[in-house]
N, C-alpha and C positions, 0 to 999 in steps of 0.2 A: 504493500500500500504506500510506504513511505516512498519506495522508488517509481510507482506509478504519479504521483502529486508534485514529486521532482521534478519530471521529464514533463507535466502538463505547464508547471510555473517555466521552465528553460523553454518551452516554445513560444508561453503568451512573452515572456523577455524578448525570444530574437525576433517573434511578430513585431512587437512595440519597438525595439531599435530598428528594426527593418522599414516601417514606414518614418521614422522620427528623418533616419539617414536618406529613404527618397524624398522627404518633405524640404529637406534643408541644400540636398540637390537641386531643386528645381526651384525655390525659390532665389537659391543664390545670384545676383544678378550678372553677376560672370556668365551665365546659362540663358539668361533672358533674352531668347531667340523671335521672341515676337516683337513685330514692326513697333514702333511706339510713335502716337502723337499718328496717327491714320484714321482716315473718316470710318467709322463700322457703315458698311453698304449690307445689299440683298446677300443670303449666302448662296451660292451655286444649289441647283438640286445634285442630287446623288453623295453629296460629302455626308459622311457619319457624324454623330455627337453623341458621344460615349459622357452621360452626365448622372450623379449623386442626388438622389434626396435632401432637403435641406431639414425636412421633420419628416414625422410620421405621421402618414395618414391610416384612419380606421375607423370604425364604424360607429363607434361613441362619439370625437370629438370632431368630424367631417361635415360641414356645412355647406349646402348647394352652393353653387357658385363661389365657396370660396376658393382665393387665391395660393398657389402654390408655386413654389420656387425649388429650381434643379441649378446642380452647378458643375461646371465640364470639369473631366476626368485626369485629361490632360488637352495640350495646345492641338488645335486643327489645322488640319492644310486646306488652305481656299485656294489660292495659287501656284505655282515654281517658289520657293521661297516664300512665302508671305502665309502667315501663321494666324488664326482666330486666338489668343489669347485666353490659358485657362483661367482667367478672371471673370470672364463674361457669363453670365447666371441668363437662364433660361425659365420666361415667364408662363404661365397660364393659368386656367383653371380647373377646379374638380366638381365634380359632381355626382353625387350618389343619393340617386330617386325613388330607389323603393326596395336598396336593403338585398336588392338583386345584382345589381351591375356597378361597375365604377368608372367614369368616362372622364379622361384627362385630356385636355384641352392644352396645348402649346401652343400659343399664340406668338411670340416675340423674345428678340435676343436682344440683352442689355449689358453693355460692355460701358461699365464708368458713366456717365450723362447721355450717353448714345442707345437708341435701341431702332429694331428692325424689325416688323413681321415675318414669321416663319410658317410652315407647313412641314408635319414630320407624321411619319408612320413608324411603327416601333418594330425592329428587329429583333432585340431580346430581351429579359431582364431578368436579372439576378438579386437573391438575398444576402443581406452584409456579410455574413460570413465568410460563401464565396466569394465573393470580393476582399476582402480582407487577406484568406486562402492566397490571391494568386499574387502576395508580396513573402513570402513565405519561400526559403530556397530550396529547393526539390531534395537534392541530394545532401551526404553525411558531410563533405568535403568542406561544403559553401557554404554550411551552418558555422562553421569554424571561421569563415571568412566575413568581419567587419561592413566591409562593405558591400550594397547592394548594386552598385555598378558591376560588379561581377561576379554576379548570382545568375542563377540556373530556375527560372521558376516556371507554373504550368497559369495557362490563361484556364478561363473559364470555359468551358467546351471541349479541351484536352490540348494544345495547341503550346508546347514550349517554346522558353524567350531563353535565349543564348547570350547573356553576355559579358562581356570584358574590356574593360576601361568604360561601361558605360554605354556603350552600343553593340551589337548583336544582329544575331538573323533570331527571325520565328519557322519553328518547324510544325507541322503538322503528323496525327500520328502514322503517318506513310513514312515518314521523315523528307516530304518535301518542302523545299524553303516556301513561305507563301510571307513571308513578309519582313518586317524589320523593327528595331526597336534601340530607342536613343535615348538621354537622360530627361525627356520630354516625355516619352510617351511610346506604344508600339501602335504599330501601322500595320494594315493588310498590305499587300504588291496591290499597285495599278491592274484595274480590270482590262484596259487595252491601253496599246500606243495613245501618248500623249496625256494618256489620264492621271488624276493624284491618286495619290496613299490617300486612304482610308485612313483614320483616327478608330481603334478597336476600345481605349480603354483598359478594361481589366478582362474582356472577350475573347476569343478567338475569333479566327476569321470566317468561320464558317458557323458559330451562334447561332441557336435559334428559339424562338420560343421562354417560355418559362422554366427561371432555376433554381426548386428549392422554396416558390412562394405557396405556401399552403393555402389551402382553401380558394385558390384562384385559376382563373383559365383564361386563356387569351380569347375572346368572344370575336375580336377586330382589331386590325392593328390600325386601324386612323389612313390619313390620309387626308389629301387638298380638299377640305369642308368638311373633313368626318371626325369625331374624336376617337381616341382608343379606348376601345370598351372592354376592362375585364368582368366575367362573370364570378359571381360571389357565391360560394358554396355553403360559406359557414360565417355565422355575426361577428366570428374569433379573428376575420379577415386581418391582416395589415401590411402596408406598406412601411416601412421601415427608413427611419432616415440613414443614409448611406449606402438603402438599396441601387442597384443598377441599370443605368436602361441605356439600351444602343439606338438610335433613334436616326432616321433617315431622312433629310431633307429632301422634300418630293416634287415640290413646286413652288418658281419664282415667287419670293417672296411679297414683290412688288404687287400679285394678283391673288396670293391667297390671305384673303378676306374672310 
């Protein structure tokens, strides 16, 4: 017993220094790869937004229309170079009408004084733990190793980040490369010529669906005038803040209304 209560406190230690040590990475402004002093425009459709809960929502303290707020995972590629900034919090709202369903509404991206309308439909989403989970270094070796720049960890979906000094490939469990990952964040590969990386988050690149959220089912994933509707099983329901959602920008922002 005493050595099972050990080995539980020596994981929740190198989880806690493991995110403390990527936190202090990416803030450091040595790192600060995103443009600064740039106007926030429309986002492109088809770019990912791998974004956090800011609370929990659930079925006692959830008010129709009230407002909710997500916050990105890590930085986004919108262009060649030129980065959405993980500062920018993601608006909308919720609503849950009859105890059945729960329909979250993204309306709008707010980076500093600036904000944009958006359109997103949801590709997956995960509970904190798994998320938590994929800062966590896979093997015996890299528990031993301080830093998470070069660490060995597994994304959410099965999908290992390889890396050293801070950057890396992602493999898939084929072990083909499908992506890459830097002291920012990991990316899927461009879907064709000329296209960006994907922003994954704490996902793999092939995610899908519901991970680990009880009592819930994905009813609609949203879309340009649709909200995402999950279905409600149990009143026990919750969203969790720091749950996970990978969310897809579907249509010019400028038109969806």
């Amino acid at each position: 017993m005493g050595q099972a209560i050990l080995c539980l406190s020596n994981h929740k230690l190198m989880l806690a220094t493991g995110l403390l040590a990527i936190s202090q990475l990416l803030c450091c402004p040595a790192f600060a790869g995103e443009q600064k002093g740039e106007e926030l425009k429309p986002l492109p459709p088809g770019i990912t937004l791998p974004v956090s809960l800011d609370r929990t929502l659930d079925q006692k303290h959830l008010h129709q229309g009230e407002s909710i707020v997500a916050s990105l995972y890590q930085r986004v590629p919108l262009a060649h170079g030129v980065y959405l900034s993980k500062k920018a919090k993601l608006l909308g709202t919720a609503v849950s009408s009859d105890g059945k369903t729960l329909e979250l509404r993204w309306t709008e991206v707010r980076l500093g004084h600036q904000s944009v309308p958006i359109a997103v439909k949801l590709l997956a989403a995960a509970q904190w733990m798994d998320v938590a989970g994929t800062n966590v270094p896979l093997g015996g070796t890299d528990r031993g190793t301080s830093s998470p720049a070069d660490w060995t960890t597994m994304q959410i979906g099965g999908d290992e980040v390889y890396r050293s000094g801070g950057s890396g490939a992602v493999y898939n469990h084929f072990s083909d490369r499908v992506g890459d990952a830097d002291l920012f964040g990991v990316y899927a590969a461009p879907q064709s010529a000329g296209a960006l990386p994907r922003a994954m988050g704490p996902f793999s690149t092939t995610s899908a669906g519901l991970y680990d959220l009880r009592w819930m089912v994905l009813a609609s994933p949203g879309g340009a005038g649709h909200p995402i509707v999950f279905g409600l099983e149990n009143h026990r329901w919750q969203l969790h803040a720091a749950d996970a959602l990978l969310l897809e920008v579907v249509q010019s922002p400028s038109s969806a209304q």
